[in-house]
BATORRO-630844 format. One record per residue (C-alpha): residue number from 1; y, x, z; chain. Coordinates in steps of 0.2 Angstrom, whole numbers. Last residue first. Layout:
BEGIN
+-----+-------+-------+-------+---+
!   k !    yy !    xx !    zz ! c !
+-----+-------+-------+-------+---+
! NUM !     Y !     X !     Z ! A !
...
+-----+-------+-------+-------+---+
//
This chain:
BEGIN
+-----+-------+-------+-------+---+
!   k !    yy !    xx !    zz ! c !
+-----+-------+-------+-------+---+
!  79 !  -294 !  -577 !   120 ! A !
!  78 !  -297 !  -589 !   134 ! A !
!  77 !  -311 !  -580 !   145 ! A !
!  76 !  -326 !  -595 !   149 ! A !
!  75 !  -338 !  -582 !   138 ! A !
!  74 !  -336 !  -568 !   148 ! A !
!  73 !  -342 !  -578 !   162 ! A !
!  72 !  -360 !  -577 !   153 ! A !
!  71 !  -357 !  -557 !   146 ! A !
!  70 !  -356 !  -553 !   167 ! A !
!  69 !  -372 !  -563 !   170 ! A !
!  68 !  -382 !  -554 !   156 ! A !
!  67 !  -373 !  -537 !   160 ! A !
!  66 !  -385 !  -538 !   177 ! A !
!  65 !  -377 !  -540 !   194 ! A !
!  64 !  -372 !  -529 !   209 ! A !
!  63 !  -360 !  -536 !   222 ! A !
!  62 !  -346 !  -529 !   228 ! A !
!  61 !  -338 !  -526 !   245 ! A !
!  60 !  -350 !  -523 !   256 ! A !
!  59 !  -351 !  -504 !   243 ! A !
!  58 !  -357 !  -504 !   228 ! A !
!  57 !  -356 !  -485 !   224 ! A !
!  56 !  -349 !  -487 !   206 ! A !
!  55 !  -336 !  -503 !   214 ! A !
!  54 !  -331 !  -488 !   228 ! A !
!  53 !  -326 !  -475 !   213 ! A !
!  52 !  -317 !  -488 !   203 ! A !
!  51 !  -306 !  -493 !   218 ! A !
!  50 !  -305 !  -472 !   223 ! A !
!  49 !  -300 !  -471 !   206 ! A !
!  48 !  -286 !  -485 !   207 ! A !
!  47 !  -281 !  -477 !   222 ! A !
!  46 !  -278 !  -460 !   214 ! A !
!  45 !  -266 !  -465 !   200 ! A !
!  44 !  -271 !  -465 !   180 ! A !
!  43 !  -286 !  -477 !   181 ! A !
!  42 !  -285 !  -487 !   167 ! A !
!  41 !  -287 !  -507 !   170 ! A !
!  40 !  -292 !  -517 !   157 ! A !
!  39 !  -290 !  -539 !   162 ! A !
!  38 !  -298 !  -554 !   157 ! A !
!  37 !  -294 !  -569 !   162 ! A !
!  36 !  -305 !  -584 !   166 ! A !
!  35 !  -295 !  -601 !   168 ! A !
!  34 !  -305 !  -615 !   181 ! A !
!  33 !  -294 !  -612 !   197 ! A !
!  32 !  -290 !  -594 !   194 ! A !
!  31 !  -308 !  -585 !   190 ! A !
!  30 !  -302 !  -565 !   186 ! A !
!  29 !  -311 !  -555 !   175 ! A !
!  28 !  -310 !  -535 !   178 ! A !
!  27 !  -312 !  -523 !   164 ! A !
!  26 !  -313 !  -504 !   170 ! A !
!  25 !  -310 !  -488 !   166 ! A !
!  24 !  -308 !  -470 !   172 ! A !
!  23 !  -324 !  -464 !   180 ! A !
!  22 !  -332 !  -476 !   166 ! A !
!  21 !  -333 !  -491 !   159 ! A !
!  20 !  -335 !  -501 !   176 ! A !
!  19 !  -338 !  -520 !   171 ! A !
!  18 !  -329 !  -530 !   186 ! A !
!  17 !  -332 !  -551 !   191 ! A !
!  16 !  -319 !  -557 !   199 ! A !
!  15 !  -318 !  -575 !   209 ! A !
!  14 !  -339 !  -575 !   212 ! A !
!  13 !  -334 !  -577 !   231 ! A !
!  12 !  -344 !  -562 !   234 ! A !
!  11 !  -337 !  -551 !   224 ! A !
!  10 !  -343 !  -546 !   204 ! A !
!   9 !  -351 !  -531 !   200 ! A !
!   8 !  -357 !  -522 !   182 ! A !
!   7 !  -358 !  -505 !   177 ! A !
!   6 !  -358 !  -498 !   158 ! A !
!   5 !  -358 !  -484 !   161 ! A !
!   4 !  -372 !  -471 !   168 ! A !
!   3 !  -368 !  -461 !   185 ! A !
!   2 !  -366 !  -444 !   182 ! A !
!   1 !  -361 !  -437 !   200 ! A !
+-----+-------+-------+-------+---+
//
């Protein structure tokens, strides 16, 4: 398996939207009320690779979408 990185999904209640760096890596942005966070994760135990592992295959549980819609929430994140 050598999938290519970036990957983007979000869930279906458009609440977190994910950008899969790699095997290891992710950013996660999280819509609370109407703030945007934005959130690094490093995979360094096994459920958070099997998480990153599931978001690569697109399971039910996440969407796939395009970097164009990701960048566009990325934009409501306070910095």
């Amino acid at each position: 398996m050598n999938p290519e990185f970036p990957k983007y999904r979000k869930y279906p209640n458009n609440k977190s939207y994910f950008k899969v760096l790699s095997t290891e890596a992710f950013e996660e942005i999280q819509v609370i009320g109407k703030k945007y966070f934005l959130t690094t994760v490093e995979a360094k135990i096994l459920p958070d690779r099997n998480f990153i592992f599931d978001m690569i295959e697109a399971n039910d549980h996440w969407i796939e979408i395009d970097a164009s819609e990701y960048h566009q929430v990325l934009t409501n994140v306070d910095t």
